[in-house]
N, C-alpha and C positions, 0 to 999 in steps of 0.2 A: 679412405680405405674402404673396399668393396666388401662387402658383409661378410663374404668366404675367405678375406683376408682377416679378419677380423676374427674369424672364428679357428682359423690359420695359427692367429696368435695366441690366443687361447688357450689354444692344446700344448702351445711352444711354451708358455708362462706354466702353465699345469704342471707339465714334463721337471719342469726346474723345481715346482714347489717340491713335489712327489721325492726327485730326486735329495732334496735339501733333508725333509726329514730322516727318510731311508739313511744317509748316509749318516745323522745326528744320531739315531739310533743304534745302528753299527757300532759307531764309534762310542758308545755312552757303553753297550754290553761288552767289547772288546777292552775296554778299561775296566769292568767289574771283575772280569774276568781276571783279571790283573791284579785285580784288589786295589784300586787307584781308589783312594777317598776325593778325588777331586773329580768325581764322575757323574758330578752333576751339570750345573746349568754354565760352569767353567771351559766343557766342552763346545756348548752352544757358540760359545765368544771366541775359540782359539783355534775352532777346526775348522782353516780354508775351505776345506777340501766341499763343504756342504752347500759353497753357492759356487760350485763348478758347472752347474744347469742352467744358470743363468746368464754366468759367464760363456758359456756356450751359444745360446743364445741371440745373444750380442754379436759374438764374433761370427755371426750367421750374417744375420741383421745386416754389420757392416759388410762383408765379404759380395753379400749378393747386392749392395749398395754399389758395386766399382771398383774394391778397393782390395788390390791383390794380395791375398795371404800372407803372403811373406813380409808385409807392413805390417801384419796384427799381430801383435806378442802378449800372449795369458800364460805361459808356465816359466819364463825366461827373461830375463832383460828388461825387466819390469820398472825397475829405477830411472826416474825421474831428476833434475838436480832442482834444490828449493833455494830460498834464498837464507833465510833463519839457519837450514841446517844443509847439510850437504849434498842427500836425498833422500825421496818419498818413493817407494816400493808402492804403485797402483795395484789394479786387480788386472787391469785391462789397459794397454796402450799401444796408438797407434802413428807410428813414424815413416813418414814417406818422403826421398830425396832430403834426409836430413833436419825436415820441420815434423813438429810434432803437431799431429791433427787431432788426436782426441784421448783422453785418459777417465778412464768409468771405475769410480768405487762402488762395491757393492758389500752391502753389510746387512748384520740379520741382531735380533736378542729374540730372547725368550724367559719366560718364567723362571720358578716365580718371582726373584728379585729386580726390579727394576729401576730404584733409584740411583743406583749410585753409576752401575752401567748406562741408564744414559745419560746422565751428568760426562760420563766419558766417550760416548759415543758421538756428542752434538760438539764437544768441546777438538774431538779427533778431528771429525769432519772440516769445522769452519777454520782449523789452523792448517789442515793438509791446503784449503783451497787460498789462504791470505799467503804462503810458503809461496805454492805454485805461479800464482798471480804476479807476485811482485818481482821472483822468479823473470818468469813473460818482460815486464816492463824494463828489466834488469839486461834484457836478450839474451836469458839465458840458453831460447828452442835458436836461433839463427833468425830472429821477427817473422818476416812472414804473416799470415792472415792467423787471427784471435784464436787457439783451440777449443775446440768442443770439450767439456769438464761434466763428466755425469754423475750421479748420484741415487744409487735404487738400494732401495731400503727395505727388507720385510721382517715384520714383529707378529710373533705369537697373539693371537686370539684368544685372549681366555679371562676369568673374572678377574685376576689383580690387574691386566691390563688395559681394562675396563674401567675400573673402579675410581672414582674420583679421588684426585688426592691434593691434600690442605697445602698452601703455600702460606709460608714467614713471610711478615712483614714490618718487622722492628722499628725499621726506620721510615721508609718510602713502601709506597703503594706499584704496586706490578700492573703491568699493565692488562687489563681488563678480561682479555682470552682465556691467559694463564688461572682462571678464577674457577675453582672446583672442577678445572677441565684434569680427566686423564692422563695418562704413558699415551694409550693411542694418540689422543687428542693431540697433546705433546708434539710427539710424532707428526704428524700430521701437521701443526702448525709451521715445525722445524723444518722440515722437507719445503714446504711451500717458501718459509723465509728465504731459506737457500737461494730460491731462484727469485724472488723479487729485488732481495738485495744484491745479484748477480756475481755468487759466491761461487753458483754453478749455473753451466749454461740448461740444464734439466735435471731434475728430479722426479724420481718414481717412488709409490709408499704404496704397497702390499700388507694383507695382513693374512694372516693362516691357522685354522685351531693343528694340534699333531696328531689327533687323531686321523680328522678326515682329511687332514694334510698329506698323509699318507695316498691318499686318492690323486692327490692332486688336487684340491678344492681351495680358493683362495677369495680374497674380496678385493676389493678397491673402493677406501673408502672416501678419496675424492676426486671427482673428475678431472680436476686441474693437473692431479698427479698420476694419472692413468699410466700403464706400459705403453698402449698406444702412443698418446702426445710422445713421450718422453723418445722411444722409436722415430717417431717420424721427426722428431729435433734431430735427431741423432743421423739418421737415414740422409736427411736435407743437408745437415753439414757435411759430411762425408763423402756426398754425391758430387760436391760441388771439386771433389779430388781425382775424380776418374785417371 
């Protein structure tokens, strides 16, 4: 990617982060207002509507990749069939001549509680994709060539998701990574699992404070899981559908 692409991207990922909080915050005062006691970090986890910048994005990404709009479906027809259960509601999916080419979750948390959200977040993820998968092998798309399955992740920046946290060992010993690492780290490592155990064809892991989130300001904190890579997996599969 040509550096003006790159920087292309940049402002496209910004746009989403910017939009992500703006609309978290919206939605956190428009339930105060309400007098909703559940207008905390409840909203962060229930409100779509907040990685609609991202999901925008994507169907950018794909669109100018080849693949004619009326294959891409982000507000509608989102349902998928699994195998386990009968279907999975994606964020993003995309069906051409009856096969399915590609399906992109996108999910966020944020402060300050983090345990037990992501115990359910990593736990959502790797059953949406073993569903989907076995799904695939079952014929449930019509076969056809392997879909594209993506994965973009963005978590709050801030000291509890920073902070190292102790892991139980009662019985058996953890394996080694998990040892005083972080939620980021966590994070970070889970994303990457993803795609080395080929749960997903790509994984992306962002991270953003809400302050200067607000701006748009975000980090990436490993290369492997960059927007870019994960785009240009995404862009390569897709292309190959013109």
């Amino acid at each position: 990617m040509m550096a003006e692409g790159v920087e292309d991207l940049n402002n496209l990922i910004s746009d989403g982060v910017a939009h992500y909080w703006r609309t978290r915050k919206a939605q956190r005062e428009k339930q105060k207002k309400r007098g909703v006691s559940d207008a905390g970090s409840r909203s962060a986890v229930t409100g779509g509507a907040q990685m609609d910048g991202f999901i925008r994005l994507f169907t950018e990404i794909i669109i100018g990749a080849g693949m004619q709009d009326r294959c891409v479906f982000t507000k509608k027809k989102l349902e998928l069939p699994g195998f386990f259960r009968p279907t999975k509601e994606w964020d993003l999916v995309v069906v051409k001549n009856g096969h399915m080419i590609a399906a992109i979750e996108a999910k966020s948390q944020v402060g300050p509680s983090f345990g037990n959200n992501f115990n359910n977040r990593t736990e959502e993820a790797m059953g949406s994709a073993l569903d989907l998968w076995t799904a695939f092998r079952g014929g449930a798309f019509n076969g056809g060539v392997q879909p594209f399955l993506g994965y973009f992740f963005m978590l709050e920046d801030c000291e509890a998701s920073n902070r190292p946290v102790r892991v139980r060992e009662p019985h058996f010993e953890v394996f080694p990574e998990f040892i005083g690492s972080s939620y980021m780290k966590r994070y970070e490592l889970f994303c990457r699992k993803l795609v080395l155990e080929r749960h997903y064809s790509a994984a992306s892991f962002i991270t953003s404070e809400s302050e200067t989130g607000l701006k748009g300001l975000f980090e990436e904190p490993a290369g492997d899981l960059s927007v870019s890579i994960f785009i240009k997996s995404l862009v390569s599969h897709v292309g190959a559908f013109k």
